[in-house]
C-alpha positions in Angstrom: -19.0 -7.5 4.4 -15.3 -8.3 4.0 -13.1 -4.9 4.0 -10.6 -4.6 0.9 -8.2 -2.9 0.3 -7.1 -1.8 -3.7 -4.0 0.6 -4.5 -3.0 0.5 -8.0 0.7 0.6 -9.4 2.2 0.5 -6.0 6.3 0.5 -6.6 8.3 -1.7 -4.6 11.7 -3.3 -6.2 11.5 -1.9 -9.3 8.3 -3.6 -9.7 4.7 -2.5 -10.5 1.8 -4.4 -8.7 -1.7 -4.1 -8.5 -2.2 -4.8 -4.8 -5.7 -5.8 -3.3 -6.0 -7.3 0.2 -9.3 -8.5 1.8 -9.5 -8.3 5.4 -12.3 -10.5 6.6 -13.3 -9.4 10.4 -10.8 -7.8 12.5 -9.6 -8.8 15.4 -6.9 -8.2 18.2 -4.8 -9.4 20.9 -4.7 -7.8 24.5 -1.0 -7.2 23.9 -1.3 -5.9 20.3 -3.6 -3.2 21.4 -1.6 -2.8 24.8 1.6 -1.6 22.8 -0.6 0.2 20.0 -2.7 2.3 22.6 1.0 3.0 24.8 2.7 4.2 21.2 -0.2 7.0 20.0 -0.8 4.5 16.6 -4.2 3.5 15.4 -4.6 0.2 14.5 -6.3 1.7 11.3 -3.2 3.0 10.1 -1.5 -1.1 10.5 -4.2 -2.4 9.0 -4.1 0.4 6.0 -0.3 -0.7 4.9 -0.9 -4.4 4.9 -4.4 -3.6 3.0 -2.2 -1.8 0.6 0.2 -4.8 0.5 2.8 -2.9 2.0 4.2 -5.6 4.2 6.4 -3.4 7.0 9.5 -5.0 8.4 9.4 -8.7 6.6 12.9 -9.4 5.2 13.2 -9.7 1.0 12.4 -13.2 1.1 9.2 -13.0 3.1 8.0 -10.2 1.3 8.1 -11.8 -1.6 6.2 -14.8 0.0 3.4 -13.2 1.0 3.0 -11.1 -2.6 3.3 -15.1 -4.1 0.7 -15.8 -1.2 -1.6 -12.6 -2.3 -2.2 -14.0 -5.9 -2.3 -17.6 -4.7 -4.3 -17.0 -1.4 -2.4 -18.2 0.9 -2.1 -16.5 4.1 -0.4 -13.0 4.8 2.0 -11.8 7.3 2.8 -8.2 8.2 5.2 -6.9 10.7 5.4 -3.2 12.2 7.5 -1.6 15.0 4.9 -0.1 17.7 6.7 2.3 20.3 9.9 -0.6 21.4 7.4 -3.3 20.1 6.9 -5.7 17.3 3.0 -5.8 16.4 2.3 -8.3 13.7 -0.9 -8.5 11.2 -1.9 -12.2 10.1 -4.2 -12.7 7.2 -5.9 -16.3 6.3 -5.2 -18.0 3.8 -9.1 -17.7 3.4 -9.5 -14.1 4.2 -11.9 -14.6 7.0 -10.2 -12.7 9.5 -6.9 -10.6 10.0 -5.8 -10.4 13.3 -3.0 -7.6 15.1 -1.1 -9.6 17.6 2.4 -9.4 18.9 5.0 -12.0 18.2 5.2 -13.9 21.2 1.2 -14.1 20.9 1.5 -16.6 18.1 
């Protein structure tokens, strides 16, 4: 079963949202669980903020694309700092899968 992910009235803007990601499997890169094992953070705790449509370090712009892409289902991108590394978190547009990979993984 698909995990989802439901946090109601989440603030961000000046705006209320009702927020509800599906996951689909999880998977991983090498690298992404490299720099997530080296910085002490659980890949849990990633895959909780971009459940709970809290997109990390996306600028204005691409935050607002992927809350257009949540009610549209197009496909999601997250982005976190890990220790000195960027680890990002990619949903499909079909929310089959969400995977944690770094940057230069893509």
């Amino acid at each position: 079963m698909p995990r989802s992910y439901r946090c109601d009235d989440r603030h961000r803007g000046g705006g209320m949202t009702v927020t509800h990601v599906t996951l689909g499997q999880v998977v991983a890169t090498p690298g992404a669980l490299e720099a997530l094992t080296a910085a002490g953070v659980s890949a849990m705790s990633l895959l909780d903020r971009h459940g709970r449509g809290d997109w990390g370090e996306v600028g204005r712009e691409d935050w607002r694309a992927n809350d257009w892409s949540l009610a549209n289902g197009e496909r999601l991108l997250s982005a976190y700092t890990v220790g000195a590394v960027k680890v990002w978190l990619i949903t499909e547009r079909d929310r089959s899968a969400t995977t944690l990979l770094l940057p230069d993984e893509y």
